[in-house]
C-alpha positions as YAML, in Angstrom:
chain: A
units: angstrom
residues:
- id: 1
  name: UNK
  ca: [79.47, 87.35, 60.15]
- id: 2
  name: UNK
  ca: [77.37, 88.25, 57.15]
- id: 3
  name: UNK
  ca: [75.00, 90.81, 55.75]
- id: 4
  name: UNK
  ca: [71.31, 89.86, 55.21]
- id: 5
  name: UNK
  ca: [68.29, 91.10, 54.36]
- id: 6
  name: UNK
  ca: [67.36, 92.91, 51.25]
- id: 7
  name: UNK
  ca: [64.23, 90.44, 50.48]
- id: 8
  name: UNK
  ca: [60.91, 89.82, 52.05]
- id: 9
  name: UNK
  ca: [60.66, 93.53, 52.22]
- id: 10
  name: UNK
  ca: [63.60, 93.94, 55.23]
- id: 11
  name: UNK
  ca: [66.38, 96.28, 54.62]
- id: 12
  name: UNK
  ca: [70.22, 95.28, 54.87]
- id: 13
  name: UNK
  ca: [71.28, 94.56, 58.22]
- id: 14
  name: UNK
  ca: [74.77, 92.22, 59.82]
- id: 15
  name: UNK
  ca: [73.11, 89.62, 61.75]
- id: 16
  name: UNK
  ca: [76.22, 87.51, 63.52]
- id: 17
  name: UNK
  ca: [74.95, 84.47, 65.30]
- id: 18
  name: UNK
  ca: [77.22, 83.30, 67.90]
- id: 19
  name: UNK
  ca: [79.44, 85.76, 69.02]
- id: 20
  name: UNK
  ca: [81.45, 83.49, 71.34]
- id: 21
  name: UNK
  ca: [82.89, 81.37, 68.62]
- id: 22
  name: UNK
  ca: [84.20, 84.09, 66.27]
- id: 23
  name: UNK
  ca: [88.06, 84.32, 66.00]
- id: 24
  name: UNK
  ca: [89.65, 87.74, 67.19]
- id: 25
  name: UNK
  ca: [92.94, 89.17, 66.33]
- id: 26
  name: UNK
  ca: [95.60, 90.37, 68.93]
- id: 27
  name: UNK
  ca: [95.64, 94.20, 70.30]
- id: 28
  name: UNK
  ca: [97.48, 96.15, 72.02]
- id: 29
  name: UNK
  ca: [96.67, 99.95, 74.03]
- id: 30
  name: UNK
  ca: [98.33, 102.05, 76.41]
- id: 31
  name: UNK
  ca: [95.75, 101.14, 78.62]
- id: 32
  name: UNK
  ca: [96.71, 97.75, 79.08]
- id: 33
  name: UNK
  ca: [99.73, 95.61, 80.03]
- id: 34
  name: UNK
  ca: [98.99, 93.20, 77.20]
- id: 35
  name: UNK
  ca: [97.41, 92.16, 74.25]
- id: 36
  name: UNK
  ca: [93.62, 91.68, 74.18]
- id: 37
  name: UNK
  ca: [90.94, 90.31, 71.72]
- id: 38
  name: UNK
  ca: [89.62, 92.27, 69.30]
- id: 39
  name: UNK
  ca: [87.54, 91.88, 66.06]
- id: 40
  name: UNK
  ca: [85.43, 94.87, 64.20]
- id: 41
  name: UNK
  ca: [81.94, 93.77, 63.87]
- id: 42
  name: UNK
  ca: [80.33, 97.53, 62.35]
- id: 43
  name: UNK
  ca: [81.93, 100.69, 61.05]
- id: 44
  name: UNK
  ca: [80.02, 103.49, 59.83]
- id: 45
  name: UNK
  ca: [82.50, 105.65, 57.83]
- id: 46
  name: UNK
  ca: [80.28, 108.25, 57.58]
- id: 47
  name: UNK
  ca: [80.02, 108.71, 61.58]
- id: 48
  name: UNK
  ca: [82.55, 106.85, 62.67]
- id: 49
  name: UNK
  ca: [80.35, 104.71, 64.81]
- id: 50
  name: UNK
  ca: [82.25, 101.46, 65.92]
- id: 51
  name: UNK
  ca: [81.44, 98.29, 66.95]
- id: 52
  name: UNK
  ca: [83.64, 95.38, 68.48]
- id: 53
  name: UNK
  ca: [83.79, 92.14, 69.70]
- id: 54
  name: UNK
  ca: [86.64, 92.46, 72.88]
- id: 55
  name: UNK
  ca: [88.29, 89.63, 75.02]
- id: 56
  name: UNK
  ca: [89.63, 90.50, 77.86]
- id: 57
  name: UNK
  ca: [92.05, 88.22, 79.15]
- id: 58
  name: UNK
  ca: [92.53, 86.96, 82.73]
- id: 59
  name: UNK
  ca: [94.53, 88.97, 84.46]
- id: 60
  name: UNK
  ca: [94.45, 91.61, 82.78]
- id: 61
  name: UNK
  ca: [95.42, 95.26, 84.22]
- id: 62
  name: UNK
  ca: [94.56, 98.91, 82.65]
- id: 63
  name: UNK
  ca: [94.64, 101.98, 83.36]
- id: 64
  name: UNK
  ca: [92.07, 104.95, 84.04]
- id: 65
  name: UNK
  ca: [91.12, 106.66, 80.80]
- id: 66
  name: UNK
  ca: [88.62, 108.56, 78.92]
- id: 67
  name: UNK
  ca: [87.28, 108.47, 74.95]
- id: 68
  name: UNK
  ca: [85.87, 111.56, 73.52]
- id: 69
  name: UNK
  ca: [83.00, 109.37, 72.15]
- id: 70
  name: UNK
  ca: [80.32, 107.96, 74.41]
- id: 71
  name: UNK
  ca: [80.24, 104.07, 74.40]
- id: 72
  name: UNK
  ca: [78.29, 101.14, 75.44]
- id: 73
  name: UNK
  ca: [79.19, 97.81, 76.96]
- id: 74
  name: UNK
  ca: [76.58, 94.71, 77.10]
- id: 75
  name: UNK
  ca: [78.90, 91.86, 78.36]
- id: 76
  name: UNK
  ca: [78.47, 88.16, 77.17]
- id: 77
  name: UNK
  ca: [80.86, 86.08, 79.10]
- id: 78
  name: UNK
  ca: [82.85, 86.27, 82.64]
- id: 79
  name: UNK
  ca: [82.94, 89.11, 84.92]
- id: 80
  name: UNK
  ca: [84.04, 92.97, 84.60]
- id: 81
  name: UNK
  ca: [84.83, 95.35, 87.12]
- id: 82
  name: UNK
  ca: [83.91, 98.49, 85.94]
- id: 83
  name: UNK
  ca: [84.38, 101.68, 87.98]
- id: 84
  name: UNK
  ca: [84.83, 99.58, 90.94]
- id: 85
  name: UNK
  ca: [81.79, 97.57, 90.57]
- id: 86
  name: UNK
  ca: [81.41, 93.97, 89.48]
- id: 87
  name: UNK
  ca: [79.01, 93.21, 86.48]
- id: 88
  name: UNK
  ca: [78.68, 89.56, 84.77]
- id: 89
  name: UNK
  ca: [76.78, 88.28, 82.11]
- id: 90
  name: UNK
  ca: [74.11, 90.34, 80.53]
- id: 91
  name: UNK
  ca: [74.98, 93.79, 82.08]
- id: 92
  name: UNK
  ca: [74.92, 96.85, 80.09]
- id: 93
  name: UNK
  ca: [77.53, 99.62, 80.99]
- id: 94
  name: UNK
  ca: [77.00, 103.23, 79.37]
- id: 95
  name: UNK
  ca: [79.95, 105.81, 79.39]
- id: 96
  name: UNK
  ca: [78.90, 109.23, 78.39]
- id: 97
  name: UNK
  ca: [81.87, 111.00, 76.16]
- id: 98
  name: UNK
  ca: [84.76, 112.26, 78.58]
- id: 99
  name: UNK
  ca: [83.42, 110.12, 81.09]
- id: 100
  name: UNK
  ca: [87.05, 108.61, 83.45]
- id: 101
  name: UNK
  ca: [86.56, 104.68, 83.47]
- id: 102
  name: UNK
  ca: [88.49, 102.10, 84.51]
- id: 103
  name: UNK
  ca: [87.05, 98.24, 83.08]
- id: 104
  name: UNK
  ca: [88.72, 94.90, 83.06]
- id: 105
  name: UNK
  ca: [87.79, 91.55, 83.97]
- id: 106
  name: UNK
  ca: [86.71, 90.55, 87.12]
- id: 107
  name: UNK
  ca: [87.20, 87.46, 89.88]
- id: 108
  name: UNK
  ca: [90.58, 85.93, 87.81]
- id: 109
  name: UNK
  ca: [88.78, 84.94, 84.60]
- id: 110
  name: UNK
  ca: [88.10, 86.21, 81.24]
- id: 111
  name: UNK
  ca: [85.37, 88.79, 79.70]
- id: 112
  name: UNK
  ca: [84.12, 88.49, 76.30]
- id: 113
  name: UNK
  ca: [82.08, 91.51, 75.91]
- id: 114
  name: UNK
  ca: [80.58, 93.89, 72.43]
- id: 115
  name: UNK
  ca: [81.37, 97.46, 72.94]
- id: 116
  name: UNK
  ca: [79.81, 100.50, 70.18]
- id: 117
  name: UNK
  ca: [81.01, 103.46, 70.09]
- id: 118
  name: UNK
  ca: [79.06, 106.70, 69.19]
- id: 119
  name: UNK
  ca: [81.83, 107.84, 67.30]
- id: 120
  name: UNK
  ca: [85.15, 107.22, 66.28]
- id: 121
  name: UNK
  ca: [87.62, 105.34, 69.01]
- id: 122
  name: UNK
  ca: [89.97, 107.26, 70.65]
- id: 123
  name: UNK
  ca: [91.76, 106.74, 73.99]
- id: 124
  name: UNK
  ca: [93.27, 109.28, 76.97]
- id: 125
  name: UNK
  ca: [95.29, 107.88, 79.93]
- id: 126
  name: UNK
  ca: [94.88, 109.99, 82.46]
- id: 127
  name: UNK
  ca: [96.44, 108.73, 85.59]
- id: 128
  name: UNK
  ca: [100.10, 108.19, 86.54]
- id: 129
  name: UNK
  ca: [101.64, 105.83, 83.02]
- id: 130
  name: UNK
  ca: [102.97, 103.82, 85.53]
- id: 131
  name: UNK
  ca: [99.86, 102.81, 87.02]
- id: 132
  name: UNK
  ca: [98.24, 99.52, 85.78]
- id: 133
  name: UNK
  ca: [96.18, 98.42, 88.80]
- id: 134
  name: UNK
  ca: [92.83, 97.17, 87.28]
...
């Protein structure tokens, strides 16, 4: 990942070239039973906008939630079910803030997908704690 820009006349702008290959640190949520991918690609700390690179591994189960900032999804590799509906590579998945969701990957493999948030990240379980169905 690196900045560019700032001659030819273009402003400053991160321009990461190959998304797939980057390395991504362990995570762990309430909404999940385990860890998952995750690397910071943007952070505005003025607005709190946030963007990641997220791995979902296989198997993986969560848990109905809600952020109180909107967020998109474009996914880059595998299959998610999100909301009960099965997206693959180049979908794009909006969430309006407060917005219940349930995502994680799809068909017994992986997802590598970017998600931004409008805002800073928060999470909100909001079904039974016990409850980690994907």
């Amino acid at each position: 990942m690196r900045w560019v820009g700032g001659t030819s006349g273009y402003g400053r702008a991160i321009v990461v070239d190959g998304l797939a290959s980057l390395e991504l640190g362990p995570s762990r949520s309430v909404i999940y039973d385990r860890e998952i991918g995750l690397r910071l690609l943007y952070e505005d700390p003025d607005t709190g906008v946030e963007h990641y690179l997220i791995r979902y591994p296989a198997g993986l189960k969560t848990r109905l939630h809600r952020h109180t900032s909107a967020h998109t999804m474009v996914i880059l590799e595998g299959r998610l079910e999100v909301n009960d509906q099965v997206v693959g590579p180049g979908a794009y998945c909006h969430f309006p803030a407060g917005a219940a969701m349930r995502h994680a990957p799809a068909d017994g493999g992986h997802c590598l997908f970017v998600i931004v948030f409008d805002g800073p990240v928060d999470v909100e379980p909001i079904d039974d704690e016990g409850d980690a169905d994907g």
